[in-house]
C-alpha positions in Angstrom: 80.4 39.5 0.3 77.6 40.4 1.9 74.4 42.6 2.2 72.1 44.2 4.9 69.4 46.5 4.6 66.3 47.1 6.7 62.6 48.8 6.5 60.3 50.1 8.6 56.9 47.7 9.4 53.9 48.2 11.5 54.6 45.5 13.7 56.6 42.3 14.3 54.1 40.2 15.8 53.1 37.1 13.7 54.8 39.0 10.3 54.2 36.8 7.3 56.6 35.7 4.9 54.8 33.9 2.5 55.8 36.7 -0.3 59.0 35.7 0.3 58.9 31.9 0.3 57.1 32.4 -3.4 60.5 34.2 -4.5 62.7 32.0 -3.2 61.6 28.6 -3.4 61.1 28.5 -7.0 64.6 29.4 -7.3 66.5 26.6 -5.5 66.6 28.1 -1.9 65.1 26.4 1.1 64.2 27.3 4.7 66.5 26.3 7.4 65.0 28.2 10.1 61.8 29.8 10.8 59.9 31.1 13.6 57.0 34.3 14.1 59.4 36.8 13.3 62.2 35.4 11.6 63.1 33.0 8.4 66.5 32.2 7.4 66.9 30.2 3.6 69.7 29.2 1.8 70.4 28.4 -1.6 73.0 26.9 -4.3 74.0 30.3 -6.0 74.9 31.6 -9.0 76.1 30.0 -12.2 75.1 31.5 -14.7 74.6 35.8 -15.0 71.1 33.9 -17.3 69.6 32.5 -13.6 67.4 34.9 -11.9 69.4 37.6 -10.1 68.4 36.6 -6.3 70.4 33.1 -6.8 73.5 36.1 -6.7 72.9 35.6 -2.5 73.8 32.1 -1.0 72.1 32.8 2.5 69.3 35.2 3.4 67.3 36.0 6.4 64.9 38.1 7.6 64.4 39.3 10.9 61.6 41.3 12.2 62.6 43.5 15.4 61.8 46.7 17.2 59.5 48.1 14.3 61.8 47.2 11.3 62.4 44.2 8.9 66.2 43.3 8.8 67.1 41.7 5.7 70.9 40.2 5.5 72.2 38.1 2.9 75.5 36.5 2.0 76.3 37.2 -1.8 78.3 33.7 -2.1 76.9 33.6 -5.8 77.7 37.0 -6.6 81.7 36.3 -5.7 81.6 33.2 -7.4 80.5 35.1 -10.5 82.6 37.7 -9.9 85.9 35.4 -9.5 84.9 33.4 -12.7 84.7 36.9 -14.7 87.5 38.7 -13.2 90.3 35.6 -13.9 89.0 33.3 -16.4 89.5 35.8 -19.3 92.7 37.1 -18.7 93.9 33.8 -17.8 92.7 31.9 -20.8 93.9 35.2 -23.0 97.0 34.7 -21.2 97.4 30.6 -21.7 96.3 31.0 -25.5 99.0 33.3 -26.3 101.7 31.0 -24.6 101.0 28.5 -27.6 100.9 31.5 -29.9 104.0 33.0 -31.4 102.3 36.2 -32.1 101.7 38.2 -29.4 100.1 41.6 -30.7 96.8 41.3 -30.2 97.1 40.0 -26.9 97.8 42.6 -24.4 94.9 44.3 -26.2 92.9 41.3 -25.3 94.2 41.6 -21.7 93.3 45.1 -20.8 89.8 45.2 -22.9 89.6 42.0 -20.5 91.0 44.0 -17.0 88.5 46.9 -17.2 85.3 44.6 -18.6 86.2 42.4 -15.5 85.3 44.5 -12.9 82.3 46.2 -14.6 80.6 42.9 -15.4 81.3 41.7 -11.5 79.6 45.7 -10.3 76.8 44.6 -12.6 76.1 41.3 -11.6 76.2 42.5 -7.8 73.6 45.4 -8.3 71.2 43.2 -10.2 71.7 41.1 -7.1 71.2 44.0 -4.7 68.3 45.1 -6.4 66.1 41.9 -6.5 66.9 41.4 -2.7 66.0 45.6 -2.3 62.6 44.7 -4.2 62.0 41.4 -2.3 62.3 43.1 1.1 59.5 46.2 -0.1 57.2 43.5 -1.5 57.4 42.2 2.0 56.2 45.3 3.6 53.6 46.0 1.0 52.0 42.6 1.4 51.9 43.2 5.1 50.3 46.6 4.8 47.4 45.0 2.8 47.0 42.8 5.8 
């Protein structure tokens, strides 16, 4: 998975991303590249939908060129999450009720389990989407103020 977006900014000459390293070094990512108008970070991902929300993107760089900030990020943590929530359930449902001789409840199980899935992976990816959205403004706010 992944996600782009962009802004506009005044200029790309010496832009600084210290907003940014504040976000994301507290929450396990670290540079791997950074020069006067670009800084790249990765991170560890997602475990947990109880972890911050911007641990949903595994990769995310910013790039500062002709007039606009380019953010783009690889949403490994979000697919994780999404996998885990999508086949787990229905899988354990599904291995529980091979041991089990009764099998009423279980298709119930499956289906409240087939439609939750999916919601729960959409929500996980917006919350995702929107601290990255929030992350990139901050950045053009605090070079405004500059």
């Amino acid at each position: 998975m992944k996600y782009s977006a962009q802004m506009d900014c005044q200029s790309e000459a010496d832009i600084d991303f210290s907003s940014v390293e504040t976000t994301l070094l507290p929450n396990g990512f670290r540079v791997i590249k950074k020069d006067d108008t670009s800084i790249e970070f990765t991170g560890r991902g997602m475990n947990s939908t109880k972890e911050d929300p911007i641990r949903g993107a595994t990769k995310i760089s910013l790039m500062a060129k002709s007039g606009l900030l380019h953010l783009n990020a690889n949403l490994g943590g979000v697919l994780f999450m999404s996998l885990f929530v999508c086949l787990f359930p229905p899988l354990l449902i599904l291995s529980l009720s091979y041991f089990n001789s009764s099998d009423s409840g279980v298709l119930n199980l499956l289906w409240i389990w087939l439609v939750m899935g999916p919601m729960i992976a959409y929500w996980i990816r917006q919350r995702t989407v929107k601290s990255l959205k929030i992350m990139l403004e901050n950045t053009i706010a605090y070079q405004a103020k500059k």
